[in-house]
N, C-alpha and C positions, 0 to 999 in steps of 0.2 A: 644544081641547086637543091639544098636540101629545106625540111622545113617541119617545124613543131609548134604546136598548139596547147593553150592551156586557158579551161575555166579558171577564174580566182575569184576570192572575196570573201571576207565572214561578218562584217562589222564591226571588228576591233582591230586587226593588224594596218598597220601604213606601209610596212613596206613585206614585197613577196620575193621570193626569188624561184625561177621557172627555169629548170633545168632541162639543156637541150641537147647536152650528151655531141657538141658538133665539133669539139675540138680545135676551136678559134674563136678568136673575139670580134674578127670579120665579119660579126651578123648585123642585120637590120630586123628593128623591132615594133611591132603595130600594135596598136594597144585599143580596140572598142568594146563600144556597151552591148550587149548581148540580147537588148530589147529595143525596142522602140525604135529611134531611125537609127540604129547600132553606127553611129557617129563615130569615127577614130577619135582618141582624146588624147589629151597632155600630160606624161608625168615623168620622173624623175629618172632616168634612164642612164644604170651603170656596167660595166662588165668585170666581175671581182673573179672572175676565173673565166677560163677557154672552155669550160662546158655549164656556165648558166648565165643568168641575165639578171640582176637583181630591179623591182620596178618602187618607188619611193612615190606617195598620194600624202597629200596636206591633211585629207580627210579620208579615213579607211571607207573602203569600200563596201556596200551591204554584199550581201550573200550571193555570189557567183554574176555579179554586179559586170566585170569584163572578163574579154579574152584576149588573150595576148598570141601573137605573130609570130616565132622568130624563123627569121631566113639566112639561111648562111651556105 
């Protein structure tokens, strides 16, 4: 099992895309808040290629707001 990690957020963008270099679309993705009780949260979860994850929020996120998971 492999696995990569990524701060996000600026306060304008909706959607991010977190690149894992794992060569399958095979992965599971975790997406929490980076403060507080760092809760897993909800959001729009696609895989537009074998090496990133793209992640889609209603409302952009402020400044390094989550991080994201992936496992594959």
């Amino acid at each position: 099992v492999r696995k990569v990690s990524a701060t996000f957020g600026d306060g304008s963008a909706t959607q991010y895309d977190i690149t894992h270099n794992l060569n399958t679309n095979d992965v599971h993705v975790a997406v929490f808040r980076t403060s507080g009780a760092f809760d897993e949260i909800l959001c729009d979860v696609s895989r537009p290629t074998v090496n990133a994850v793209r992640l889609n929020f209603a409302v952009a996120p402020t400044s390094n707001q989550f991080r994201a998971v992936v496992v594959g």
